[in-house]
N, C-alpha and C positions, 0 to 999 in steps of 0.2 A: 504494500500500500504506500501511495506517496503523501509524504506530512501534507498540512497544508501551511508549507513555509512561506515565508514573507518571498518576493521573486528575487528581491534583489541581494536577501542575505539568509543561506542556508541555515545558521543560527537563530533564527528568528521563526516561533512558530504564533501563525495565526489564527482568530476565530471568526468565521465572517458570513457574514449573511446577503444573501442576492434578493435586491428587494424593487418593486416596481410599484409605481406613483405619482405625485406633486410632489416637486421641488421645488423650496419656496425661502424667504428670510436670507436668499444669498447673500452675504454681508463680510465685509471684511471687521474682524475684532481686534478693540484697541487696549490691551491690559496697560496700564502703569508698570514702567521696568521690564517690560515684556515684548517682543517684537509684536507685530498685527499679523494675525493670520485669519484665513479664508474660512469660513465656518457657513452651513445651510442647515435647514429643517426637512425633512423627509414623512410627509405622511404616505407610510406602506400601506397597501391592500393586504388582505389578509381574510382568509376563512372565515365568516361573523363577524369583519371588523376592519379596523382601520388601527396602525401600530405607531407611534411617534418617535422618531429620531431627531438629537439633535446633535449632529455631526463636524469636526473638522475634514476639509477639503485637502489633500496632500500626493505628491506623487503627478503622476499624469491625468487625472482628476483634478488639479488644481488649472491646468492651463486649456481645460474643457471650460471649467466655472469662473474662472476671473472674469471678460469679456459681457457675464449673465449677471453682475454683480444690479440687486432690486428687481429682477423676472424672475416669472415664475412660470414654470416646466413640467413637461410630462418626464420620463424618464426610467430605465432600471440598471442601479448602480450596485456596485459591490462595496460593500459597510466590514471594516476589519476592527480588529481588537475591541472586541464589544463589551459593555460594561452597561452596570443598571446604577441610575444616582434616583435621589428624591429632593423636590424644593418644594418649595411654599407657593401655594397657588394665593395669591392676592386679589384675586379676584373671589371667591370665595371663600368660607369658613365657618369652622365648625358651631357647635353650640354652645361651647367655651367662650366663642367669638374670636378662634385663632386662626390664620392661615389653615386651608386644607391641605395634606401634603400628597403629593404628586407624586407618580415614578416614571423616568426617562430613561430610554434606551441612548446611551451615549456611544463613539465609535469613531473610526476615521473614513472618510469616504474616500477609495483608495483606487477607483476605474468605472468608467460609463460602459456599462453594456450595451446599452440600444436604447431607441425611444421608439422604433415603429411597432405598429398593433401588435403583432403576433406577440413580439419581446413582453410587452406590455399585459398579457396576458399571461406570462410566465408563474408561477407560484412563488411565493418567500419559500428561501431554500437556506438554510444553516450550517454550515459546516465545522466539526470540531473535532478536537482531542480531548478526551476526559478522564477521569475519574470515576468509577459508579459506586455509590456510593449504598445506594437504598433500591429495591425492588419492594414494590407494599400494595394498597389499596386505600383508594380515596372516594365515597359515594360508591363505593360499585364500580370505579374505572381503576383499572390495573396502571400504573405511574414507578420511572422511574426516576433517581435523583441523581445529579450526575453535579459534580464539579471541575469544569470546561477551562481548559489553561490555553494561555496568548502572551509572546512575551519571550523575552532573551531565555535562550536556553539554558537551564539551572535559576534562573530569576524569575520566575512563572507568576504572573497575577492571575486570580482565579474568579469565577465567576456562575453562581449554583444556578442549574435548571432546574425543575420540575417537569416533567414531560409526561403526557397521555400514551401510553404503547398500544399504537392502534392495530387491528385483527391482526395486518400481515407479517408485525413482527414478535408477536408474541412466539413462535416456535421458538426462535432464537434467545426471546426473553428467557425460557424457561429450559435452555440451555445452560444459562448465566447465573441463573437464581440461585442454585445449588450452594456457589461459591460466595454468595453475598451474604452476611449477618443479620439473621429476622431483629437485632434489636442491640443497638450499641453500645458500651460504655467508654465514661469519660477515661481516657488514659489506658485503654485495652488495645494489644494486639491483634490486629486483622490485616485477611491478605489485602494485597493493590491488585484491583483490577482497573485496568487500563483500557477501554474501547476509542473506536473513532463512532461518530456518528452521523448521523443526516437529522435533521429536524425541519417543520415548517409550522406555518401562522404564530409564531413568537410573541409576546407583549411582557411588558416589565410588570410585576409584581411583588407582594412582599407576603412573612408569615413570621407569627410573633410565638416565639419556644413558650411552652404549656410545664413546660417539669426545668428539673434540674439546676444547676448552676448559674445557666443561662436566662432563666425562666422570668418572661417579658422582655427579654430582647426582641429588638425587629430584626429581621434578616433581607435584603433587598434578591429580588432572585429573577428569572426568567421562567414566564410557562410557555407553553406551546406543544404539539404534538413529536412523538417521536416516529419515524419513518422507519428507520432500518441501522444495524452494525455495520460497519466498515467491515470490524476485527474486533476482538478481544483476547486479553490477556490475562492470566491470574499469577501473578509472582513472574513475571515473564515468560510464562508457558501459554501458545497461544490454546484458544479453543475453538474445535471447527466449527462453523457458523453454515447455515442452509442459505447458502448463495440465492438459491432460486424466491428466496423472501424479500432479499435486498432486492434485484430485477425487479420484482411483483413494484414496488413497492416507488423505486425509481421513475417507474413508467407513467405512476401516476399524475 
């Protein structure tokens, strides 16, 4: 399997999502002590919905969007090293009377794929390296947890999914499961499994720990559906995965 490395430096692994939409707020940014860099908003399509990014522009992506700086586009770009923040929404608030808090899909917008129809109809697509962390059950939907890394290699920032395992890749889920821990403790030994994955329809979200240590923390996360394994690994030892699910599953 080939990482999904940054192009231009094989140490560098990315997490990135192919999204298609309105591109809008193209603007160049002015920090104090800070150079001004090219920054847009991205409302994605998506399954039930519409997903919000708000993006640095960088790379060959930059001399696409400089020229577009205040229009507003159709487009479907490729969004790298993605991450989930929260702000205060000011325009609304709670019943405290405080800002409502918000969560964003942050990232770099890193290449134009296309802007004509067909492109434009393409699906949000996700691609990663992970972690799995948790195989379980939420309502009745079979979900797995995975913690998705992007980032100099050995310097890894990391960033939790929650995912739906929809029909076609539950064989492979349950491949997997065997070697996953029904229930974890703080400071215990368990194996590393390792997968790549596919994901689609994405949106940021959050979920606040019920027990332990942690217990009322918020945790900021990514949901969305899960497609299909690349590969997986347990301690380094791969495990063979039914090909013919990923295919199923790609075609869609």
């Amino acid at each position: 399997m080939s990482l999904p490395h940054n192009a231009a430096d094989e140490n560098y692994v990315n997490l990135t999502a192919d999204v298609s939409g309105t591109i809008n707020r193209i603007r160049m940014v002015k920090v104090k002590g800070s150079r001004p860099w090219l920054s847009c908003s991205i409302i994605a399509k998506r399954d039930g919905g519409t997903t919000y990014f708000d993006v640095k522009v960088v790379g060959e992506a930059y001399d696409h969007f400089k020229p577009l700086i205040g229009q507003t586009i159709q487009a479907r770009v490729r969004v790298g090293d993605l991450t989930v923040i929260e702000y205060p929404d000011r325009k609304a608030v709670d019943e405290a009377g405080k800002p409502v808090m918000r969560q964003q899909i942050k990232g770099r917008l890193i290449k134009v794929l296309g802007d004509g129809e067909e492109c434009m109809k393409k699906p949000m697509v996700v691609h990663g390296l992970a972690y799995l962390n948790r195989i379980g059950e939420a309502e009745g939907v079979s979900r797995s947890a995975l913690s998705a890394f992007h980032g100099e290699v050995g310097d890894f920032n990391f960033v939790m999914f929650d995912l739906e395992n929809i029909p076609e890749v539950m064989g492979n889920v349950k491949l997997i499961e065997p070697h996953v821990p029904a229930k974890r403790v703080e400071g215990g030994q368990y194996p590393k499994i390792n997968v790549g994955f596919m994901a689609t329809d994405i949106y940021p979200s959050f979920f606040t720990f019920k027990s332990g240590t942690r217990k009322g923390e918020k945790r900021l996360i990514i949901k969305g559906k899960l497609q299909y394994f690349t590969h997986a690994k347990v301690n380094g030892e791969p495990i063979e995965l039914h090909v013919s699910e990923r295919v199923a599953s790609k075609r869609k």
